[in-house]
N, C-alpha and C positions, 0 to 999 in steps of 0.2 A: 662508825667504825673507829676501833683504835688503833695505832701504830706503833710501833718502837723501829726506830731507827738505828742500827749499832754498826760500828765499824772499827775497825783494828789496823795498824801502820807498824811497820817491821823501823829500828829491832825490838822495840817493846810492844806486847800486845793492846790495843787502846779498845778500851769499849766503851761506848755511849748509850746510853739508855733514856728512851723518849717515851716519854707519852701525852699520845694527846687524846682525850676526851672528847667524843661528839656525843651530845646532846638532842635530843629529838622534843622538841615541846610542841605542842598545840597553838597557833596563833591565834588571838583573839579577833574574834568576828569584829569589823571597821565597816563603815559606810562613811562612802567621796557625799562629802556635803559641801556645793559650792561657793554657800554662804560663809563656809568657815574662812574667809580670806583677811589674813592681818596685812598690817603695812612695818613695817623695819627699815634700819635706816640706809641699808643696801637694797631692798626692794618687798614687792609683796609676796607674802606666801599664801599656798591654800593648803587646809589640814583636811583630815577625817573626821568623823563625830564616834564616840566609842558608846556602844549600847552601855546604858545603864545611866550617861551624863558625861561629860568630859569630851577632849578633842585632840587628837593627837597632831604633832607637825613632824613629820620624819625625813634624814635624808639632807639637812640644813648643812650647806658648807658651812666651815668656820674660819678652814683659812685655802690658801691655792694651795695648790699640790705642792710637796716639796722636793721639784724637780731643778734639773739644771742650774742655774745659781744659786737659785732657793733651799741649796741642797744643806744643811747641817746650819743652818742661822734659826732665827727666830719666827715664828708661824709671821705671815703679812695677813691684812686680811682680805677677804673673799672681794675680788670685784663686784660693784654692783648691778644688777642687771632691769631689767623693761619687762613691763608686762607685768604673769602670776606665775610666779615659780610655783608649783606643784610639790608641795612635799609630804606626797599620801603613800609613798613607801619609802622602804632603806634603802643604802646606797647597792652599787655591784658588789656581789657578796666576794670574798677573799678567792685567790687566785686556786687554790683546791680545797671545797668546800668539804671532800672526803676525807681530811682529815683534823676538821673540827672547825671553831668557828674561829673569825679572824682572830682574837684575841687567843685562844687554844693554839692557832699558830703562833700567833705573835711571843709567845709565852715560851714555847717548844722552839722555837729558832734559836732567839736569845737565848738559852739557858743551855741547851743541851746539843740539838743538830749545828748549827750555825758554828759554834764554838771545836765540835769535832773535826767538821768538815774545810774549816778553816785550818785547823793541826797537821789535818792532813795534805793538804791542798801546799800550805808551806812545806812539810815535811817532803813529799814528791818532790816539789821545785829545787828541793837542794840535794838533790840528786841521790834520796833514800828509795828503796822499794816500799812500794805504801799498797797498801789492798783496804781496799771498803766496803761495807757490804749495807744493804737495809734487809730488816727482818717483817714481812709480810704475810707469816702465817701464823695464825690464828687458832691457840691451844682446843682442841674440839669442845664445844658446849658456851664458847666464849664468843662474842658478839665482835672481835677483832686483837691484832695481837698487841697483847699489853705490855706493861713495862717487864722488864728480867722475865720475858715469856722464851725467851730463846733458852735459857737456864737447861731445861730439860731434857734440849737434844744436843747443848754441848757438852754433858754428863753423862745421857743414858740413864737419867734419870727419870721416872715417871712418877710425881707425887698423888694421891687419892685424896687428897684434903690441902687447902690453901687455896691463894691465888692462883699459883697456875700449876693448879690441877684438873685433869678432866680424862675425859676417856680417849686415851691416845690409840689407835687404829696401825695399820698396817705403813699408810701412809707417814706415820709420824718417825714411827720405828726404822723406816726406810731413810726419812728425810736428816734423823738423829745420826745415823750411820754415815751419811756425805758430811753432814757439819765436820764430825767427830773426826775425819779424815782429812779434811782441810785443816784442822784446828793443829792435829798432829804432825801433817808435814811442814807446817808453818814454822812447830816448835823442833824439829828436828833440823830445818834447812833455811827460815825464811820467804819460803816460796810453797803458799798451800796447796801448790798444784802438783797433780800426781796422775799414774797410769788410770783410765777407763773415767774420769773424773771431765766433768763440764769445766770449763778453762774459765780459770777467775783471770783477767787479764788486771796489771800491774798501774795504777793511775797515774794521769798521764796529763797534758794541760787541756784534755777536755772531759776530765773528773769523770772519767771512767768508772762505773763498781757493777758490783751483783745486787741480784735481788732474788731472795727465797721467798718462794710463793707459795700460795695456799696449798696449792697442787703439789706440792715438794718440787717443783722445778726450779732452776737457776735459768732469770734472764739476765742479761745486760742491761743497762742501762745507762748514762751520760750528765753529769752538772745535777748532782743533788741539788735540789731548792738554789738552784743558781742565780736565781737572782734576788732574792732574800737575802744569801747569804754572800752575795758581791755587796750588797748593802750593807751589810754586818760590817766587812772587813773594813769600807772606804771608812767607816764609823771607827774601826777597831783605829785604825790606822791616825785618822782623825785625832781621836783620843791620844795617841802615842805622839803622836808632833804635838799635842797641846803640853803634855806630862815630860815631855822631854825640852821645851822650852821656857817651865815653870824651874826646871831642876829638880823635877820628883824619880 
């Protein structure tokens, strides 16, 4: 699936645009062979054998986790441990594997979510009205929604050719119609909310936004990628006490 993430903060309209990319491949057939065991100088591993020759070791710390003091220093390395460590798969795959692979997040945090939602998150705290939203539905014919895929229902635009084109439905036409009326009272008043309208509520310190779904609904929702992006910040912040005691 892919996503785009976008969101806007009063008084200027803010839009972020994400994409992430999943991937679908084929994993190669492995057979646990448990002759394949090496020795290292933290402990022994056991690998795979990969049909054709070769052997894989998957899943190998390198360093502990970088939690609690360990937080923003230099990797330590891995304890070492007794026995055979096992390492005929990968580690626990990323915290939501639906919207790409670790790295696909890793990549869309840093660059684009992480950095909005932080704007935003400050912007609310100093006492501005802020509105967020993530965009979750998926131009018809397209396998998830993509980057500037919202484009189309905050214009009332329907392209036949491009990226995000495709055969827009009743549903869309519907869904283009609520965008385009949040979008409008937003620009008239500040506040995109209006008569017969699902209530965008105002965020708040527990990062309140909406979410447009496939189905043209607006849910609620609470802490975008909250804790990614409390990482981000303790990092942004980091960064800022280092740069501000260099004298940059």
């Amino acid at each position: 699936m892919r996503r785009v993430a976008l969101r806007f903060a009063s008084p200027l309209l803010l839009f972020t645009f994400l994409i992430l990319v999943v991937g679908v491949s084929a994993e190669p057939q492995r057979t646990a062979d448990k002759s394949l065991v090496v020795s290292t100088t933290i402990g022994q591993l056991q690998g795979i054998a990969r049909p054709g020759g070769g052997a894989e070791f998957l899943g190998i710390p390198y360093a502990q986790p970088p939690i609690g003091n360990l937080r923003w220093r230099e990797p330590v390395s891995t304890k070492p441990w007794t026995g055979v460590r096992e390492a005929t798969k990968f580690g626990a795959p990323c915290s939501q594997p639906d919207l790409g692979t670790a790295a696909d997040q890793w990549t869309a945090d840093m660059i684009f979510r992480c950095p909005a939602v932080t704007q935003a998150t400050w912007h609310a705290a100093a006492g501005n009205a802020t509105y967020e939203y993530e965009f979750n539905h998926a131009i018809p014919g397209q396998k998830g929604a993509v980057h500037s895929g919202d484009l189309p229902y905050v214009f009332g635009f329907y392209p036949k050719s491009g990226n995000i084109s495709g055969k827009f439905a009743e549903v869309d036409t519907r869904l283009s119609g609520l965008i385009e009326t949040y979008w409008t009272n937003f620009a008239k008043s500040g506040n995109p909310n209006g008569p017969d309208l699902p209530n965008w509520p105002q965020q708040d310190d527990t990062g309140v936004y909406i979410q447009f779904q496939q189905d043209g609904s607006v849910e609620k929702a609470t802490g975008l990628r909250s804790t990614q992006c409390n990482l981000y910040r303790d990092w942004l912040s980091a960064r800022s006490h280092i740069a501000t005691k260099q004298g940059r």
